[in-house]
VOVEXDO-452732 format. One record per residue (C-alpha): residue number from 1; residue in one letter; y, z, x. Coordinates in steps of 0.2 Angstrom, whole numbers, plus 2048, in hexadecimal, padded with zeros to 3 digits. Layout:
<pts>
<NUM, "A", <Y, Z, X>>
...
</pts>
This chain:
<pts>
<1, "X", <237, E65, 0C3>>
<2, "X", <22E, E55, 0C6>>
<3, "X", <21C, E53, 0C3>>
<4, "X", <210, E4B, 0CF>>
<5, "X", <209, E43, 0C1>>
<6, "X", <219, E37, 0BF>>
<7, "X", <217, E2A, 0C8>>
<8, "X", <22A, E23, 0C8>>
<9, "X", <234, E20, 0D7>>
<10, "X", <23E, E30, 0D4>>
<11, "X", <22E, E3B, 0D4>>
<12, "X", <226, E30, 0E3>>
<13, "X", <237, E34, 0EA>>
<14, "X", <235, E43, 0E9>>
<15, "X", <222, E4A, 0ED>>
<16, "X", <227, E3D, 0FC>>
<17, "X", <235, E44, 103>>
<18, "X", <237, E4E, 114>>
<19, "X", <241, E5E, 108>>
<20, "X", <243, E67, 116>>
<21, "X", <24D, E5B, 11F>>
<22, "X", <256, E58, 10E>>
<23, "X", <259, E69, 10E>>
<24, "X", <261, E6B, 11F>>
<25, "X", <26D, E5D, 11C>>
<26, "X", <273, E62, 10C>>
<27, "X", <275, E73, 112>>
<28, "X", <27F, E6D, 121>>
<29, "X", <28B, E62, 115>>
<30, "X", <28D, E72, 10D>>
<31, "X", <291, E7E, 11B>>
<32, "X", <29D, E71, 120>>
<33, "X", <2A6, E72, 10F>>
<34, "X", <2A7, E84, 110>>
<35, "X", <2AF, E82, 124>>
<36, "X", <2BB, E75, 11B>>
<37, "X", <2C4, E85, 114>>
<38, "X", <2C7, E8E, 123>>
<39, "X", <2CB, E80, 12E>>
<40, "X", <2D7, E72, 126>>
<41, "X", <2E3, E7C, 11B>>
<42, "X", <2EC, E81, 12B>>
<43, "X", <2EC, E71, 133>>
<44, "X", <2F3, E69, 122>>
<45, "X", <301, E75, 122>>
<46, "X", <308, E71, 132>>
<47, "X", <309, E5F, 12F>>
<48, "X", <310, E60, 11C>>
<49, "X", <304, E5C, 112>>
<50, "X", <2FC, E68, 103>>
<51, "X", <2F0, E76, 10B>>
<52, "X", <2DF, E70, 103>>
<53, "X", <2E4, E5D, 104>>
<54, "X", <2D5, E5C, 115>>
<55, "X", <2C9, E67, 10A>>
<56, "X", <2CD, E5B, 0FB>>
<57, "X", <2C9, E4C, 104>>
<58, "X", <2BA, E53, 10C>>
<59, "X", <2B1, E58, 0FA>>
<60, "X", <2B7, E46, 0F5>>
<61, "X", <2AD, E3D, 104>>
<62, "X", <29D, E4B, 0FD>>
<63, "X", <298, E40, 0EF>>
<64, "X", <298, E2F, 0F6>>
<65, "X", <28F, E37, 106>>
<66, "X", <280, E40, 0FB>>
<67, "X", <27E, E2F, 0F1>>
<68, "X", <27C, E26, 102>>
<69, "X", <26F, E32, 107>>
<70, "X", <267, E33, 0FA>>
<71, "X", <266, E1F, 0F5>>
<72, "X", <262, E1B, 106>>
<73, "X", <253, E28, 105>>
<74, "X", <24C, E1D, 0F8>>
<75, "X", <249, E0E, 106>>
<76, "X", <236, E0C, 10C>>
<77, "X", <237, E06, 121>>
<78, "X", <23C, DF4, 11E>>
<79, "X", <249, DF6, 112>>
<80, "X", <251, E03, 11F>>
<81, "X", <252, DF5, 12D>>
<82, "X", <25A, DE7, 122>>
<83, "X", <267, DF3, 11C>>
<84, "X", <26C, DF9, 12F>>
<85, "X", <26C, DE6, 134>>
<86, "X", <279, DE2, 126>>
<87, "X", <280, DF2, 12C>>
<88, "X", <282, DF0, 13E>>
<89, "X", <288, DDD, 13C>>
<90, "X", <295, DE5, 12E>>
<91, "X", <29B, DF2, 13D>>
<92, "X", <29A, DE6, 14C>>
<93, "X", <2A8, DDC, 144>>
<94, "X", <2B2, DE9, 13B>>
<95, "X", <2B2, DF1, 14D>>
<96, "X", <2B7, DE2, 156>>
<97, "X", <2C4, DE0, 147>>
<98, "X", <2CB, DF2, 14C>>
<99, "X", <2CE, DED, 15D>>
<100, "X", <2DB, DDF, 157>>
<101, "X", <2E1, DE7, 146>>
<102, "X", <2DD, DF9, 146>>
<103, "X", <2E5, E09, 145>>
<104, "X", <2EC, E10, 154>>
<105, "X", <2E7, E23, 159>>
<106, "X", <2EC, E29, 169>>
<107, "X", <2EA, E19, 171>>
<108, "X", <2DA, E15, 16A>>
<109, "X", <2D8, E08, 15D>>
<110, "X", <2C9, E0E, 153>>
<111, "X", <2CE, E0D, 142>>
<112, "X", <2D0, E01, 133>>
<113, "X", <2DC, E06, 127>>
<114, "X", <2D5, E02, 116>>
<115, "X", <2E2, E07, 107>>
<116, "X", <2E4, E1C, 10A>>
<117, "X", <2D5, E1E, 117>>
<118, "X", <2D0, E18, 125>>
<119, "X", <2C0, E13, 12B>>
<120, "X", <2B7, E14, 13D>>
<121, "X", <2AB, E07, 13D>>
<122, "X", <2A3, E0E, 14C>>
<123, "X", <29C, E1D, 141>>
<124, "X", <292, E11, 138>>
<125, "X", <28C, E08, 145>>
<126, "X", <284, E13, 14D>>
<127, "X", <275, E17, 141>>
<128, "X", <273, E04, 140>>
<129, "X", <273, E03, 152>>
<130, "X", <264, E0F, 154>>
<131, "X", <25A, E07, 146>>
<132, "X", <25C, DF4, 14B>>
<133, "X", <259, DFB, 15E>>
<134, "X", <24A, E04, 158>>
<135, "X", <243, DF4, 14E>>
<136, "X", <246, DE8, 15E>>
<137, "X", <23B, DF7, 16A>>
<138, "X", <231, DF7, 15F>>
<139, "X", <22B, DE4, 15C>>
<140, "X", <22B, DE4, 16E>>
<141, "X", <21F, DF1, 170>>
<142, "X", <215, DE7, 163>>
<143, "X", <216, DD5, 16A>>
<144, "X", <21C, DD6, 17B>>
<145, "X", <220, DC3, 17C>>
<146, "X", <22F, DC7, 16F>>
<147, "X", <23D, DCB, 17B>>
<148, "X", <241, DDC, 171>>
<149, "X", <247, DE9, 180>>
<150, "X", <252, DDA, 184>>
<151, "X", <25D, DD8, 174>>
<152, "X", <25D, DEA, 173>>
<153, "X", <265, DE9, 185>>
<154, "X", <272, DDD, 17D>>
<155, "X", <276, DE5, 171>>
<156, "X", <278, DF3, 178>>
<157, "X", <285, DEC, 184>>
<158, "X", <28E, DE5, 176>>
<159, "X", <291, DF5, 16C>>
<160, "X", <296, DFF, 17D>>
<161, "X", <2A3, DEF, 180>>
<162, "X", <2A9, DF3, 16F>>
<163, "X", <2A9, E06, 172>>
<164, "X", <2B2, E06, 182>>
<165, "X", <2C0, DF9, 17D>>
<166, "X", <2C4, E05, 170>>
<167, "X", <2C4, E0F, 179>>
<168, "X", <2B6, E1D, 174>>
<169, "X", <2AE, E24, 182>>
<170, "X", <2A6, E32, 179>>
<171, "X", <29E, E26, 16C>>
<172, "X", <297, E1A, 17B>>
<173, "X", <290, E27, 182>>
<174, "X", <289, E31, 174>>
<175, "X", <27F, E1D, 171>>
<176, "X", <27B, E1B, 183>>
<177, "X", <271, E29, 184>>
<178, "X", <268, E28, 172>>
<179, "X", <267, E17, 174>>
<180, "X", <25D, E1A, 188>>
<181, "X", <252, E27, 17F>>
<182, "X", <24C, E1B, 172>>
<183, "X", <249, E0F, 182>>
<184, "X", <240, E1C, 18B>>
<185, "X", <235, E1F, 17C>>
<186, "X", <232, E0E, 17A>>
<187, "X", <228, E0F, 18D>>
<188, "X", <23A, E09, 199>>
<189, "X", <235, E05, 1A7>>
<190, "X", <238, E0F, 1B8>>
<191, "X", <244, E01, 1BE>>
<192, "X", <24E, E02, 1AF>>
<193, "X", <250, E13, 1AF>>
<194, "X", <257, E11, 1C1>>
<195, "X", <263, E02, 1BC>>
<196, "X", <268, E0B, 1AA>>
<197, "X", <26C, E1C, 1B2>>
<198, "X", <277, E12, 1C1>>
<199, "X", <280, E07, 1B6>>
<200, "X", <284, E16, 1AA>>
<201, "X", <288, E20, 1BA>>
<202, "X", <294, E13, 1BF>>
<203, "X", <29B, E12, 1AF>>
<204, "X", <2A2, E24, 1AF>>
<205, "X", <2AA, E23, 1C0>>
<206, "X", <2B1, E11, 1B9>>
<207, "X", <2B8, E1A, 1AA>>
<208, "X", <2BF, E28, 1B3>>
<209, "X", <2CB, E1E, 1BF>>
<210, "X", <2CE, E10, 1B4>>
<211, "X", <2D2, E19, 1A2>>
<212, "X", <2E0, E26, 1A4>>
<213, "X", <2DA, E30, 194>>
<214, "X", <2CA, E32, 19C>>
<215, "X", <2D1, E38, 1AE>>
<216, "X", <2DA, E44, 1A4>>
<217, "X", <2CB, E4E, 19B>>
<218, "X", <2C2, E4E, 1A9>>
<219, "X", <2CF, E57, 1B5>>
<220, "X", <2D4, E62, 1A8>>
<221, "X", <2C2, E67, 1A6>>
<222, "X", <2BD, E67, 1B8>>
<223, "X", <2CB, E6C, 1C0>>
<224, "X", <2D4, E78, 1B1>>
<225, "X", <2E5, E70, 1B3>>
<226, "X", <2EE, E67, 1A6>>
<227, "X", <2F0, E69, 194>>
<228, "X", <2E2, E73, 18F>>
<229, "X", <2EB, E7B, 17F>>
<230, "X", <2DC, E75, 174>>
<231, "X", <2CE, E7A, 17C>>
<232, "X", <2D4, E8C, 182>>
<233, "X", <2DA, E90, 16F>>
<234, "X", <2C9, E8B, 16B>>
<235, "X", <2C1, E98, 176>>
<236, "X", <2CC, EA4, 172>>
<237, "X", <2C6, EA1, 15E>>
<238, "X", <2B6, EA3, 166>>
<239, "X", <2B9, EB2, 170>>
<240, "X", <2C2, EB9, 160>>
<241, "X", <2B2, EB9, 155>>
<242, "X", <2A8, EC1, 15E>>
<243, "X", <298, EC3, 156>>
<244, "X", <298, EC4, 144>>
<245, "X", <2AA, EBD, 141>>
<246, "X", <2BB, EC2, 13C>>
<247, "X", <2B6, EC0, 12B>>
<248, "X", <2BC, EAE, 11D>>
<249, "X", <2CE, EA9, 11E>>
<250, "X", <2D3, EB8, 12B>>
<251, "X", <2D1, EAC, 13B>>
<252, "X", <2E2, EAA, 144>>
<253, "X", <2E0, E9F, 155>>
<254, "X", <2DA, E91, 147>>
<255, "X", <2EA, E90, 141>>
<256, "X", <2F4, E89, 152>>
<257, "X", <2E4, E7E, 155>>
<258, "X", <2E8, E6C, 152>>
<259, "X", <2D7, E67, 150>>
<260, "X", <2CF, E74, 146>>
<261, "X", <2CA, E6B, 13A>>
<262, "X", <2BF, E5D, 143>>
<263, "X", <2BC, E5F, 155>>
<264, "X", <2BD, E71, 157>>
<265, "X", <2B6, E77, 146>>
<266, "X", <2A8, E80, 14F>>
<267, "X", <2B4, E8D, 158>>
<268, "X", <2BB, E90, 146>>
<269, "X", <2AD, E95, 13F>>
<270, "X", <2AA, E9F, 151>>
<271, "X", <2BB, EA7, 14B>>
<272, "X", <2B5, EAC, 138>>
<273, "X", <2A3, EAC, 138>>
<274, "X", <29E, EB0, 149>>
<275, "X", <293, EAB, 157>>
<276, "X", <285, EB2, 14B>>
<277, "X", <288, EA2, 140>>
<278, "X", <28B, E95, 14A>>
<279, "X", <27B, E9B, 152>>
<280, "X", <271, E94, 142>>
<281, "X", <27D, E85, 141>>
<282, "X", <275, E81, 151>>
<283, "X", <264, E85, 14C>>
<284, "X", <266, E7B, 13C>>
<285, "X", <269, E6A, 148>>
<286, "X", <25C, E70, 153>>
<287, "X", <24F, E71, 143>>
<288, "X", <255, E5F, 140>>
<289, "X", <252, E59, 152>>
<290, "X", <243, E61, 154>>
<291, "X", <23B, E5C, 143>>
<292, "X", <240, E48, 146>>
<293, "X", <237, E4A, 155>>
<294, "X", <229, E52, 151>>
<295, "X", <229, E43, 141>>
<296, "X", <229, E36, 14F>>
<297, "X", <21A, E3D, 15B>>
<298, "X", <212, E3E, 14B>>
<299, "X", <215, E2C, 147>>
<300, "X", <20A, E1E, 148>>
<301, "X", <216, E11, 148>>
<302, "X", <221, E0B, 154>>
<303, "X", <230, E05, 14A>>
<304, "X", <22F, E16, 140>>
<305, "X", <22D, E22, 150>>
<306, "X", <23D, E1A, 15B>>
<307, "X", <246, E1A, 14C>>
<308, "X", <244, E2C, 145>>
<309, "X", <245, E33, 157>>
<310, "X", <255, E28, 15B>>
<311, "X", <25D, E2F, 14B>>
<312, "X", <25C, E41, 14C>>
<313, "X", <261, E3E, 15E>>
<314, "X", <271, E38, 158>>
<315, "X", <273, E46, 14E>>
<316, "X", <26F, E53, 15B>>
<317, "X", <278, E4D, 16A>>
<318, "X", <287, E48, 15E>>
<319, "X", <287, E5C, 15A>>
<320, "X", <285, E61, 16B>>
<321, "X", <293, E56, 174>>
<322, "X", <29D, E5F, 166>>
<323, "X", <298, E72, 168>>
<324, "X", <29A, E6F, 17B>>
<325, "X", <2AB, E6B, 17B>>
<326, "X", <2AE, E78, 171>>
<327, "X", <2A4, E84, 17C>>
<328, "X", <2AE, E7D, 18D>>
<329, "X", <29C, E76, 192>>
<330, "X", <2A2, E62, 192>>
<331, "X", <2B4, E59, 191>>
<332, "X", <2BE, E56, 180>>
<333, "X", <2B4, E48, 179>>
<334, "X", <2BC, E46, 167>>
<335, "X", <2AB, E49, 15F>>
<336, "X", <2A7, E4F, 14F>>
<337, "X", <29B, E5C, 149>>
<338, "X", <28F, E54, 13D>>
<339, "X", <293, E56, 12B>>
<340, "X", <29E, E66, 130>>
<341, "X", <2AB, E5D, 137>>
<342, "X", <2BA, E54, 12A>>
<343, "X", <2B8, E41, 12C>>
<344, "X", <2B5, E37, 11F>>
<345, "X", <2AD, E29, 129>>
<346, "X", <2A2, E37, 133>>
<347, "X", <29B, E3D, 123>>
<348, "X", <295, E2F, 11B>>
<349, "X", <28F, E27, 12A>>
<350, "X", <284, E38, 12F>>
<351, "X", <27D, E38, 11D>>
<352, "X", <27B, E26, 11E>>
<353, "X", <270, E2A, 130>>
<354, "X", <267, E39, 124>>
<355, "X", <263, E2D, 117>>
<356, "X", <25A, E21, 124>>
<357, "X", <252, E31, 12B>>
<358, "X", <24A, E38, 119>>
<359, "X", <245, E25, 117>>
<360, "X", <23B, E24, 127>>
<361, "X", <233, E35, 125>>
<362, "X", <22C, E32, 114>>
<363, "X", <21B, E37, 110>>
<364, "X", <214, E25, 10B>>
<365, "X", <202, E21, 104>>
<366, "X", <1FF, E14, 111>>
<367, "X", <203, E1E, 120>>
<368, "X", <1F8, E2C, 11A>>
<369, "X", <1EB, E1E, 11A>>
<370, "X", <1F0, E18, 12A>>
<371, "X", <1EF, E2B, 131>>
<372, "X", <1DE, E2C, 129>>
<373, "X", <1D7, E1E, 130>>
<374, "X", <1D9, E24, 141>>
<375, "X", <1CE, E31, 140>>
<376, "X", <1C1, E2A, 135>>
<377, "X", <1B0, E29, 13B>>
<378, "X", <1A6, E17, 13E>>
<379, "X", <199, E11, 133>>
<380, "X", <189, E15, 13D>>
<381, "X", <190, E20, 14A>>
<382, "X", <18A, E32, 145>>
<383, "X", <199, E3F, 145>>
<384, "X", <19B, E4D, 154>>
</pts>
C-alpha cells in the first residue's frame, strides 16, 4: 500500500486518481477477456486457423493497452492536449494514407497493414479529436476574439471528409454527435443548432441514395428484407439466453455467427450469461458516462469540463450504437463494444481515451484551491 506521506509521483498518482473509474475500466478489459473465450474460438475454427488464436491476440493487445492507460494517467491537463495534437496530426495523415494505400475490407479502405496487424487510424483519432475540439471551445469561451468554434467546425469537416471517403458511416456519426454535444456545452448558438441538425440531416439521405452499403442496411432494417442472417442469429442467441444464460461454452447460435466475436459479442454473452449480465455490462458504461459527467458539471474549467464530458460520451454512445444493433433497435453499423469487443486497434485506442479520462479527473492541489476559493468569504464582509 502506498502511504500519503510519500510524496513521489507514484503515491501523488495514486491518492489522486479517480479509482473508481480505474476500476470500471479495468474491470470491463477484463470482462472482455473472459467474452473472448466464448466468442472467437468458433469463429477461428471456421476459417482455419487455431481455436484461441483471436483470444491469444486479444490478451497480447491487454498489456500494451493497460501500459497506455495507465502512462497516460500520469499527464496533468496540458500535457494531455499536446499529446492528442501529435495524435490527431499522426491519424489525419495515416487516415488519408488508408484511403490510397490501405487494406481493403468490404469495400472500405480503413486499414494500414503494418507487418502481421493492421491498424485503423480512425480509432485513434478519435479521442484526439475530442480533446483538441475541447481545447479550441474552450479558448473560445475564454477569449472570444480567438476564432475557436470556427477551427473546431473545420476540423470537424475534415475528419467527416476523411470518414465518409472511407467509407465509415458509423464512425462519422458516432463523432458528429459527440463532437455536436461538446459544441452544445460550449453554449452553440440556436442558429447553429438549426444549420448542424439540417446538414447532418441532409447528410443521411445523401448517404442513403448515394452509398449502396448504406441503402442496404437501411432497407433490410426498415423494411425486413434482404440478408438479415447476422442480425436474426443474433436475436435468436438473445432469445436463447433467456435470463440467466445457457451457462460458459454451452451457447450454440454463436457458433454459425460470423461476427461473434467483435460486432455481435453482446448477444453471446446474452447466449451464455444472460440478459441478467449484460444488464450490468450496461450499467457499468452507464456508471462511466454518468460519473464523467457529473466530473464535468463539477469542473471549473472549460478545457477540462468539454473534454471529460466529450470522452465519456464517446464511450457511451460507442456502446450504445453496438448494443442496439444487436438488440434490432438501429442498423448494422460495424461498431464495436468497448474493451469487450476483439480489435486490436479498438482497445488500445479506448484505453488510450480512458487514460486522457483518469488524467482530467485527477484530484489536483490547485483545483481544490480553485474550488475553495469560490466559496471563500471577503475580507470585511461578515459571513451569513
Amino acid at each position: 500500500m502506498v502511504s500519503r506521506a510519500d510524496r513521489g509521483p507514484l503515491a501523488d498518482w495514486f491518492w489522486t486518481i479517480d479509482r473508481y473509474f480505474l476500476a470500471a475500466f479495468i474491470l470491463l478489459m477484463g470482462l472482455g477477456f473472459m467474452l473472448s473465450f466464448a466468442a472467437s474460438p468458433a469463429v477461428a475454427e471456421r476459417i482455419g486457423l487455431d481455436s484461441f488464436h483471436f483470444v491469444e491476440r486479444h490478451a497480447m493487445f491487454i498489456i500494451p493497452s493497460l501500459a497506455v492507460m495507465f502512462g497516460l494517467s500520469f499527464l496533468s491537463p496540458r500535457q494531455v492536449r499536446r499529446t492528442a495534437i501529435i495524435l490527431l496530426a499522426a491519424s489525419l495523415v495515416m487516415m488519408v494514407l488508408a484511403l490510397f494505400f490501405g487494406v481493403e475490407v468490404k469495400g472500405a479502405r480503413r486499414w494500414i497493414g503494418v507487418g502481421v496487424f493492421s491498424i485503423q487510424p480512425s480509432e485513434f483519432m478519435k479521442p484526439a479529436f475530442v480533446i483538441v475540439c475541447a481545447w479550441l471551445f474552450s479558448e473560445h469561451a475564454r477569449q472570444p476574439e480567438i476564432p475557436g468554434n470556427l477551427f473546431a467546425i473545420i476540423l470537424f469537416g475534415i475528419v467527416a471528409a476523411l470518414l465518409v471517403a472511407q467509407p465509415d458511416l458509423g464512425q462519422t456519426i458516432l463523432t458528429s454527435v459527440v463532437w455536436g454535444g461538446m459544441f452544445f456545452m460550449a453554449g452553440m448558438p440556436w442558429i447553429w443548432i438549426f444549420l448542424l441538425g439540417g446538414v447532418g440531416a441532409g447528410g443521411l439521405v445523401a448517404a442513403y441514395y448515394m452509398l449502396p452499403h448504406v441503402t442496404a442496411r437501411f432497407d433490410k432494417f426498415l423494411t425486413g428484407e434482404g440478408d438479415r442472417f447476422q442480425i436474426e442469429t443474433a436475436h435468436e442467441a438473445i432469445v436463447r439466453g433467456g435470463w440467466f444464460g445457457q451457462g460458459p461454452g454451452e451457447g450454440i447460435v454463436k457458433r454459425i455467427l460470423p461476427d461473434s466475436h467483435t460486432d455481435f459479442v453482446f448477444s453471446v454473452a446474452a447466449e451464455e450469461f444472460g440478459i441478467v449480465f449484460c444488464m450490468a455490462l450496461v450499467l457499468i458504461f452507464s456508471f462511466i458516462v454518468l460519473r464523467g459527467l457529473n466530473h464535468a458539471f463539477k469542473e471549473r474549467n472549460d478545457f477540462n469540463r468539454f473534454a471529460v464530458a466529450g470522452l465519456v460520451l464517446l464511450i457511451g454512445i460507442q456502446s450504445m450504437i453496438n448494443i442496439g444493433v444487436n438488440l434490432e433497435l438501429m442498423p448494422a453499423k460495424g461498431m464495436t463494444l468497448p474493451l469487450i469487443s476483439y480489435g486490436g486497434s479498438s482497445q488500445v485506442a479506448i484505453c488510450i481515451t480512458a487514460g486522457f479520462i483518469l488524467a482530467l479527473t485527477r484530484h489536483r492541489p490547485e483545483k481544490r484551491a480553485q474550488e475553495r476559493s469560490l466559496f471563500r468569504v471577503p475580507h470585511g464582509v461578515p459571513a451569513e
